[in-house]
Structures are given as C-alpha cells and as structure tokens.
C-alpha positions in Angstrom: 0.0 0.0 0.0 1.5 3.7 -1.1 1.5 6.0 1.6 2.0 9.6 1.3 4.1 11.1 3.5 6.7 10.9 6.2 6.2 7.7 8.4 7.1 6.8 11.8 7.4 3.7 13.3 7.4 2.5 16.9 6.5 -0.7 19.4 4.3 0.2 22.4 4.8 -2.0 25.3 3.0 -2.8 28.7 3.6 -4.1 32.1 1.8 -4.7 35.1 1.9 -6.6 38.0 -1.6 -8.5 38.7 -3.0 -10.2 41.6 -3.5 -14.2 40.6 -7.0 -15.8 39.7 -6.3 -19.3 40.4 -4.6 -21.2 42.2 -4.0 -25.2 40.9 -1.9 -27.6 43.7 -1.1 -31.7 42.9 -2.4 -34.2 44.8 -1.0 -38.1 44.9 -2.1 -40.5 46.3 0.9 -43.7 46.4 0.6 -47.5 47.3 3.1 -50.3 47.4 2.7 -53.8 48.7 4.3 -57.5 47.5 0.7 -58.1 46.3 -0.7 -56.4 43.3 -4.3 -57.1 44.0 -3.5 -55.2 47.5 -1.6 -52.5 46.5 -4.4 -51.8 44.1 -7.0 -51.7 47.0 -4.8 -49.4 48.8 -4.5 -46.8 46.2 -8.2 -47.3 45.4 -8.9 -46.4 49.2 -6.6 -43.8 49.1 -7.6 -42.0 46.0 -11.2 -42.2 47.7 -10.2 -40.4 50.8 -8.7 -37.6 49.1 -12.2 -37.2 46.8 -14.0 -37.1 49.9 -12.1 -34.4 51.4 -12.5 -32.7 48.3 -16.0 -33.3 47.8 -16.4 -31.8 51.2 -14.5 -28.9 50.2 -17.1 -27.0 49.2 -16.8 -23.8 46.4 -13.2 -23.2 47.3 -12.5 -26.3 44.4 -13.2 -25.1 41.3 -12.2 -27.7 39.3 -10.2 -31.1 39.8 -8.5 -33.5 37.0 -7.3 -36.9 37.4 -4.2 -36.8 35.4 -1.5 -39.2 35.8 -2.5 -42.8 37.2 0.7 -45.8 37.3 1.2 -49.2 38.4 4.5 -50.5 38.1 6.3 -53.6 39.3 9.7 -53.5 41.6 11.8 -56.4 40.1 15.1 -57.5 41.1 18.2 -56.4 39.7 18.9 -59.9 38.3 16.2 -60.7 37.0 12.7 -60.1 36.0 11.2 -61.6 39.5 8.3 -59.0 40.7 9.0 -58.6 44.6 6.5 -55.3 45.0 4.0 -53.3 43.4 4.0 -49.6 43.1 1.0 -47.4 42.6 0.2 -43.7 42.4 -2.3 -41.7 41.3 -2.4 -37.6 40.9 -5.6 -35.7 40.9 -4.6 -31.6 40.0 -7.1 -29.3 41.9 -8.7 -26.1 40.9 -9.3 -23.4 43.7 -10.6 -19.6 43.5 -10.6 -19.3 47.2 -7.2 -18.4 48.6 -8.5 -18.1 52.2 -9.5 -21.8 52.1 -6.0 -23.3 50.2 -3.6 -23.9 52.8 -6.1 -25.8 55.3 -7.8 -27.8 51.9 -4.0 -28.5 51.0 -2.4 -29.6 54.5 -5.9 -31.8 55.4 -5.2 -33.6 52.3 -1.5 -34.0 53.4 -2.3 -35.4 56.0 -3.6 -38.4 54.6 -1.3 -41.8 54.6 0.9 -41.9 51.8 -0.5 -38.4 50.2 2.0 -35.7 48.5 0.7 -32.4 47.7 2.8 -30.3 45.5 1.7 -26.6 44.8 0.3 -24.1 44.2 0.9 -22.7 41.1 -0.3 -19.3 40.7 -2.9 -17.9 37.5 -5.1 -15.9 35.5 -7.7 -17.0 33.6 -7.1 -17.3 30.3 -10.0 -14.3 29.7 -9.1 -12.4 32.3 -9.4 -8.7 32.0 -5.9 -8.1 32.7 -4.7 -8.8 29.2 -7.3 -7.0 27.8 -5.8 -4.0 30.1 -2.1 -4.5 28.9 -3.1 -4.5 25.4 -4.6 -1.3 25.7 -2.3 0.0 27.7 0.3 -1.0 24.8 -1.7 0.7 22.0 -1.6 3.8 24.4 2.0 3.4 25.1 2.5 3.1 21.0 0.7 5.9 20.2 2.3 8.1 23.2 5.5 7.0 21.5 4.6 8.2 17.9 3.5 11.3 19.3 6.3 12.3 21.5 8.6 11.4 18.1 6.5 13.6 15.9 6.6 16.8 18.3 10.2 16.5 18.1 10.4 17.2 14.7 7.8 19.7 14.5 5.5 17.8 13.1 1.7 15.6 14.6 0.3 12.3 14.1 -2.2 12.4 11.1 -3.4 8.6 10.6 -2.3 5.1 11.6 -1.3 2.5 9.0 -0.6 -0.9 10.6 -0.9 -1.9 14.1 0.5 -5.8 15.0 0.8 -7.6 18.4 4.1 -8.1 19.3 4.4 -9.2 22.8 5.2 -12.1 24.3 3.3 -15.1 26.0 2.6 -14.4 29.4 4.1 -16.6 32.0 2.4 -18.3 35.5 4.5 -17.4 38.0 4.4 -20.1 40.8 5.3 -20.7 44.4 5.9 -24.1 44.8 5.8 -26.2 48.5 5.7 -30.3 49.0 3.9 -32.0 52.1 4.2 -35.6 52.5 1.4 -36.9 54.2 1.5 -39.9 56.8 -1.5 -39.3 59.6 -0.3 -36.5 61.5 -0.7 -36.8 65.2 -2.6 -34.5 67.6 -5.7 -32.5 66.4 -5.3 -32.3 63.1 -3.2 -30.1 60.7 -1.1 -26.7 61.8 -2.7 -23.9 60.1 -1.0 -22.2 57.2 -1.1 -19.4 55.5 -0.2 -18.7 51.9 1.2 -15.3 50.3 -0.6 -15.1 46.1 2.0 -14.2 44.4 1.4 -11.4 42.2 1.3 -12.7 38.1 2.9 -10.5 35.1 1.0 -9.4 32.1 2.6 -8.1 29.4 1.6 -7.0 25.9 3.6 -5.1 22.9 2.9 -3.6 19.6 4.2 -2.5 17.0 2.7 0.6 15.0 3.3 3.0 11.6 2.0 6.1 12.0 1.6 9.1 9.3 2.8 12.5 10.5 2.6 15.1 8.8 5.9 17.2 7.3 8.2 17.8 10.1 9.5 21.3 10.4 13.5 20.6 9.9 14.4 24.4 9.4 
C-alpha cells in the first residue's frame, strides 16, 4: 500500500503486575505392597479419601483433573522376578478461594501416603488483565509516535498498521511439597499462603503518518 508522507514507526509495550485468579496444587495418592491385588486396593482407598475431602471442600474447588494414574512392578536387579508393586495416582485441583488453600491442602497432606505439591499461581485465560495491557500498549505506541512527531515539529495524522508483538505471558508459581503420613494430635497446623502477584505483558508495533516535520 502507497503512503503519502513521512512515516514513523514505533513498538508500544506494557507491564503490570496483577493479583493471581487461580490457584492449581497436585495431589497423589501412592501404594506399594508385595501383592498387586492389595496395592491396588490401597490406592483405590486412598484415591477415595482424598475425593472425599475434596467433595467436602465445598466452592473453594473449582475444578479437579485426574491426570496421571501408574502401576508398576519393583523387580530384582537380576532378574525379571516382581517382589512389589508400586501405585500412584495424581488428581490436580482447581481453587478460586485463597482463604481456604492452605487448610484444603495440608488436610489432604495429612492423609497416609498423600503428597501435595503446589500451588501454582494464574489468570484465567480471559481475564481482563490482558485486555488491560493491550490497551495500555496501544496507548504506550501511540504516546511514543506522538512524542517522536513533536520532536520534529510535526503531529500524528493517521495510523497505518498496528501488530501484536508481545510475548506469552508466563504463570509465576510458588511451589511447597507435604508428604502426608497421619499426622498426630488435632489435626493439621494452620497455614497461611502469600498469592503471588502474576505478570502481564503485551507489545505492539505501529506506523503512524505524520505530517511534514519542520527541519528548518
């Protein structure tokens, strides 16, 4: 396309700082016995304890995903002679509630042979905040053009391509590991957990017309 005229190009970029959405922690639940029919009831019973605390969990769970389910057998080192059975299986939980995480996560640690591993900190995928950083970079952009065409005199007349530029946004996470085991007493210590703040970016790049600079 012929344009007429000086042109100025520029990238607009945006960053902010956000408070997280979601929060998404690991649970698994592990067996292992000499007998495969037994380890298998073990992780069966296992797996169901943690769904029933998580069915009793209320709103805070927004979501929860089976993901990752092994059996495996322990052999010898000389051989292929099976002397245990090994079982795990990981549910990944969903949770919009911070003020409920830590207890939901250490009362599932507690369990017998329970690991949680988490939480990793989000935004949803539509949340407003990119929306925000978008805008703020087609602001920036423009700010940019602007500022370059007073300098020589001269004022933004029309815009002539505008392209996303930034990059993908990364989760930040904060990541803790409780073994679980059937912890004595009256039940779990309380803790608490600090959201850690996620970072949304967004960049453009622009053309702008101006109009004839004054170079005199």
């Amino acid at each position: 396309m012929a344009v007429d005229g000086p042109v100025v190009q520029v990238r607009g970029e945006a960053y902010r700082e956000v408070p997280p959405e979601l929060a998404r922690f690991a649970v698994t639940a592990t067996a292992r016995d000499r007998d495969r029919e037994a380890t298998l009831t073990r992780l069966a019973e296992r797996a169901a304890a943690v769904r029933v605390l998580l069915d009793g969990s209320g709103p805070a769970v927004a979501r929860r995903e089976t993901g990752d389910l092994r059996v495996r057998p322990e052999t010898r080192r000389s051989g292929e002679r099976v002397v245990a059975w090994h079982g795990s299986v990981t549910t990944t939980v969903t949770v919009t509630d911070f003020t409920a995480l830590g207890e939901l996560m250490l009362r599932l640690a507690d369990q017998d042979q329970v690991e949680v591993a988490g939480p990793w900190w989000e935004l949803r995928p539509d949340s407003p905040a990119h929306r925000a950083a978008r805008h703020a970079a087609i602001s920036d952009a423009l700010l940019r053009a602007r500022e370059y065409a007073e300098a020589l005199g001269a004022r933004v007349t029309s815009l002539i391509e505008l392209a996303d530029a930034g990059p993908a946004d990364r989760p930040m996470f904060a990541r803790a590991a409780f073994g679980g085991g059937g912890g004595a007493g009256g039940g779990p210590p309380e803790l608490e957990l600090d959201p850690q703040p996620q970072t949304v970016q967004a960049a453009v790049q622009a053309r702008f017309t101006i109009s004839d600079p004054v170079l005199g």
